[in-house]
C-alpha positions in Angstrom: 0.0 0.0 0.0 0.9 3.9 -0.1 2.4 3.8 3.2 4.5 1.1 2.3 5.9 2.1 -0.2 6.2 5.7 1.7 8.3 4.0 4.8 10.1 1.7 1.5 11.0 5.0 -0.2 12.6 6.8 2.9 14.2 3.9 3.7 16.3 3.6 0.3 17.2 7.4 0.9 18.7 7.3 4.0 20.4 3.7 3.3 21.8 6.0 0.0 25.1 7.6 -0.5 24.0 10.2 -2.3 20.9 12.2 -3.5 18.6 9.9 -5.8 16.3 11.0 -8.5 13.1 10.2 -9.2 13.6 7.7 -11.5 15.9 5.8 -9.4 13.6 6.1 -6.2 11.1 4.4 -8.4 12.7 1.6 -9.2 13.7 1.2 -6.0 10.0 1.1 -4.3 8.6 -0.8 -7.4 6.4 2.5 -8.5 5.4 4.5 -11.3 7.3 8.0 -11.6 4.0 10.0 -10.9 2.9 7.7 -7.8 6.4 8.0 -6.0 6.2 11.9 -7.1 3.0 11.7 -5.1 4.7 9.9 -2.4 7.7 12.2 -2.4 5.8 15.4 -2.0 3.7 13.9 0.9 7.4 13.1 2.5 8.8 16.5 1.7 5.9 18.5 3.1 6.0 16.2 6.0 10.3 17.5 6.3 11.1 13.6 6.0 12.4 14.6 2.9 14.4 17.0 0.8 14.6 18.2 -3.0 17.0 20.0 -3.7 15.9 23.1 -6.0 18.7 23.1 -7.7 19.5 19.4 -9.0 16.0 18.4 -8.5 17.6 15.2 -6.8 15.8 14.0 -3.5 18.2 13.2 -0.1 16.5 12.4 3.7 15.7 15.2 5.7 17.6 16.1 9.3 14.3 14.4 10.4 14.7 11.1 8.8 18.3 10.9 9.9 18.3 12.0 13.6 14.7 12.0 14.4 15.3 11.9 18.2 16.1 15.2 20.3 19.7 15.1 21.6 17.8 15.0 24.9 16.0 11.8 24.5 16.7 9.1 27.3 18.3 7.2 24.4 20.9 9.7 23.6 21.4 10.3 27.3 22.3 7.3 27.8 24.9 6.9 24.8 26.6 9.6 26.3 26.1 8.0 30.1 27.9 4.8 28.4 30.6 6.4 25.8 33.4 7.1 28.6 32.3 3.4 30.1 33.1 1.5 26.7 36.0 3.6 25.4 37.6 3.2 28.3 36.7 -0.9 27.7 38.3 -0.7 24.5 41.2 1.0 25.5 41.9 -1.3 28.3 41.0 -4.7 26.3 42.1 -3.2 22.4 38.7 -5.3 21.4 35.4 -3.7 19.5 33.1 -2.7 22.1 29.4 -2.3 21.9 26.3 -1.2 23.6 23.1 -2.9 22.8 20.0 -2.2 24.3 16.6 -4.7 24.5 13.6 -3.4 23.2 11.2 -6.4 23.5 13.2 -9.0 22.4 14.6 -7.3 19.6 18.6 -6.1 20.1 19.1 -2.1 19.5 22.7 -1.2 18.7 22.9 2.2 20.8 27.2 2.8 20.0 29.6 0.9 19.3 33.8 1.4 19.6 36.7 -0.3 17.4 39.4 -1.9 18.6 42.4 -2.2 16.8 41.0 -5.1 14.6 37.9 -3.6 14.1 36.1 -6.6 14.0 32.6 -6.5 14.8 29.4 -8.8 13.7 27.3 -5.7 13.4 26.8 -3.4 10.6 23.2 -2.5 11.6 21.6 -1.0 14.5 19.0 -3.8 14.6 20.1 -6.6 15.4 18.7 -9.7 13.3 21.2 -12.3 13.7 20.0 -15.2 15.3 20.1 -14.7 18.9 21.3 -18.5 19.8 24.8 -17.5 18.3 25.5 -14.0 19.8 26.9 -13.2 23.3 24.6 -10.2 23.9 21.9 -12.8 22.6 22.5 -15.0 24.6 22.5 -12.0 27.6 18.7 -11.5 26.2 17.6 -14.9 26.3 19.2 -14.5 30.3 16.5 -12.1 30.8 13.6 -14.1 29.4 11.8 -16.7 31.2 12.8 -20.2 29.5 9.2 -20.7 28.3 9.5 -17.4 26.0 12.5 -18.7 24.2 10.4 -20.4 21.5 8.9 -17.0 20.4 12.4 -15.8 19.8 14.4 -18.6 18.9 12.4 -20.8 16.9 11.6 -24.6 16.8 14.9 -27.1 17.5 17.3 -27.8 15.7 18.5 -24.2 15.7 20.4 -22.9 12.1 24.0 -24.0 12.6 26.1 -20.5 11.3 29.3 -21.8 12.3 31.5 -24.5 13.4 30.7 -24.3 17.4 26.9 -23.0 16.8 24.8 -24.5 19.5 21.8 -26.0 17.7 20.1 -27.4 20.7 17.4 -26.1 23.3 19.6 -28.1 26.1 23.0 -26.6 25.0 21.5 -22.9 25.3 20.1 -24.0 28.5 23.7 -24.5 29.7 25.2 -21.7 28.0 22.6 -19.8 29.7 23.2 -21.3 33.6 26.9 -20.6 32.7 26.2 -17.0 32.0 24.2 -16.5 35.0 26.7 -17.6 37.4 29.8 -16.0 35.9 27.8 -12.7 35.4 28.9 -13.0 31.7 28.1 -15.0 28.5 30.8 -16.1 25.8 30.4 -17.0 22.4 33.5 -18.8 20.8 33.2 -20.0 16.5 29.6 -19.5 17.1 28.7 -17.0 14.5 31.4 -16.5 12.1 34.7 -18.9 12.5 37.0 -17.2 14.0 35.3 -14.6 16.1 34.5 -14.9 19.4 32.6 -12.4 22.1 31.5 -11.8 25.5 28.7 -9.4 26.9 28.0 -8.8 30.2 24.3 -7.8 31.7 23.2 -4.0 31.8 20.7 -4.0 34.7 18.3 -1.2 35.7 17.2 -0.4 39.5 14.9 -3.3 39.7 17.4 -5.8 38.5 15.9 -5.9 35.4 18.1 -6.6 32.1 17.9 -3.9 29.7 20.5 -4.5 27.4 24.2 -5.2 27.8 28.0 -4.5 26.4 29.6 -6.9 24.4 33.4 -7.6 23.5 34.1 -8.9 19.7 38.0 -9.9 19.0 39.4 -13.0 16.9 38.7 -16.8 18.1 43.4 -16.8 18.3 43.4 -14.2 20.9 40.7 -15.5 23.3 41.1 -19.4 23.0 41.3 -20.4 26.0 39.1 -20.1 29.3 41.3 -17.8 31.3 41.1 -15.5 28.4 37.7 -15.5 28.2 37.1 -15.0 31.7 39.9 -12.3 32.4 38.2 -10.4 29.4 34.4 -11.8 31.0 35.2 -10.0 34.3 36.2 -6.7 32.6 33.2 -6.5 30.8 31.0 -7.5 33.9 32.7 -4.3 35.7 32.1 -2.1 32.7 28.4 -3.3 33.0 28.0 -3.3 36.4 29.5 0.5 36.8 26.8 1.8 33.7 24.3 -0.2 35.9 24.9 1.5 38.9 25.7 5.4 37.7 23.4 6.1 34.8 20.6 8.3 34.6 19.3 7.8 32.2 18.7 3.9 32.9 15.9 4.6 34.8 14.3 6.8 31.7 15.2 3.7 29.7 13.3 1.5 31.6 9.9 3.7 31.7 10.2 4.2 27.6 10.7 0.7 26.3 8.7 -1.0 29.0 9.8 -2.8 32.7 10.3 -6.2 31.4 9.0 -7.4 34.8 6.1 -5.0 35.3 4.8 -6.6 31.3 5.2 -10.5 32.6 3.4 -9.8 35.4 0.4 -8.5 33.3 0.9 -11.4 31.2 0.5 -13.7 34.2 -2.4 -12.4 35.4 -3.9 -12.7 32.0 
């Protein structure tokens, strides 16, 4: 429908990297030159969109690229976490990222390279399966067991690597793990030779809202007292943002208490 093709066509402009012209925007959205004009005009009177006068070529609007006010809870907290998981990655040299929960989708908030710059996201929504990811796995932590199936899928899971768990019982384990080190690890899970930990970002209520997670290659972080050294660094990062943030708490209110909504679904 219209809208569709609307949300389509502002999409292709800010994934662009340059100005598009008509022509290519309707290609793009599968439309007729004068039904994306019709669409354009709606998104340029709306200041989703610009035309520039002079080329006639359409680019996104300050609106479609930064639509949230630099004081939105979400960009307070980036800046709450920046000094937290800089100073990660200078003291590990790994790529350091903060993802936030929304549901149980993952929401890349910042992220810092390390030295290798190695990183399995390239996207600020996270759709990699979550049974291979470290900061997955830290979301699946803060799910009750019998939600899993919603999010993961039926058994046996898609093997991506060489060390993927595929099994509801290996997860389970992974998971146990996690919660008593205060950490999860992934190790060949997703891509062969990567290998990750995140650590837990909690609000007031103990409630996981997201986490930080560590990327570096499988060679560097073999063995177990590598993974827990860099484990417990992460852990501190997480538990410090836990603690001092303020804008956790703002967090919290905007994308829902995760314990407040499985309450309501109990007494459903």
């Amino acid at each position: 429908n219209t809208l569709e093709k609307g949300l389509k066509a502002l999409e292709v402009l800010c994934a662009s990297d340059r100005p598009l012209r008509l022509t290519e925007i309707a290609e793009h959205i599968d439309c007729g030159p004068s039904t994306t004009l019709r669409i354009l005009r709606v998104l340029v009177r709306s200041e989703y969109v610009l035309r520039d006068p002079v080329s006639k070529l359409y680019l996104p609007a300050p609106r479609a690229l930064l639509p949230l006010s630099l004081y939105h809870p979400l960009n307070g907290f980036r800046r709450d976490a920046h000094a937290v998981i800089s100073g990660l990655r200078e003291k590990t040299g790994l790529t350091i990222a903060l993802v936030l929960f929304l549901a149980t989708q993952r929401l890349v908030v910042d992220i810092v390279h390390g030295s290798e710059r190695l990183s399995p996201y390239y996207e600020t929504h996270l759709k990699r399966p979550v049974h291979s990811s470290a900061t997955g796995k830290i979301l699946l932590m803060s799910l009750p067991a019998g939600q899993w199936i919603d999010v993961l899928g039926a058994e046996p899971f898609p093997r991506l690597a060489s060390r993927t768990r595929v099994t509801r019982r290996e997860l389970l384990e992974d998971i146990e793990l996690a919660k008593s080190r205060g950490f999860s690890s992934t190790c060949d899970e997703s891509v062969n030779g990567l290998s990750a930990v995140a650590a837990p970002i909690s609000n007031s209520a103990a409630t996981i809202i997201g986490s930080i997670g560590a990327f570096g290659h499988t060679t560097g972080l073999a063995g177990p007292q590598e993974i827990d050294k860099l484990g417990q660094a992460v852990r501190v990062a997480a538990d410090l943002l836990s603690q001092t943030s303020n804008g956790i708490q703002e967090l919290s209110r905007l994308f829902g208490n995760r314990s407040q909504a499985r309450q309501l679904a109990q007494a459903r």
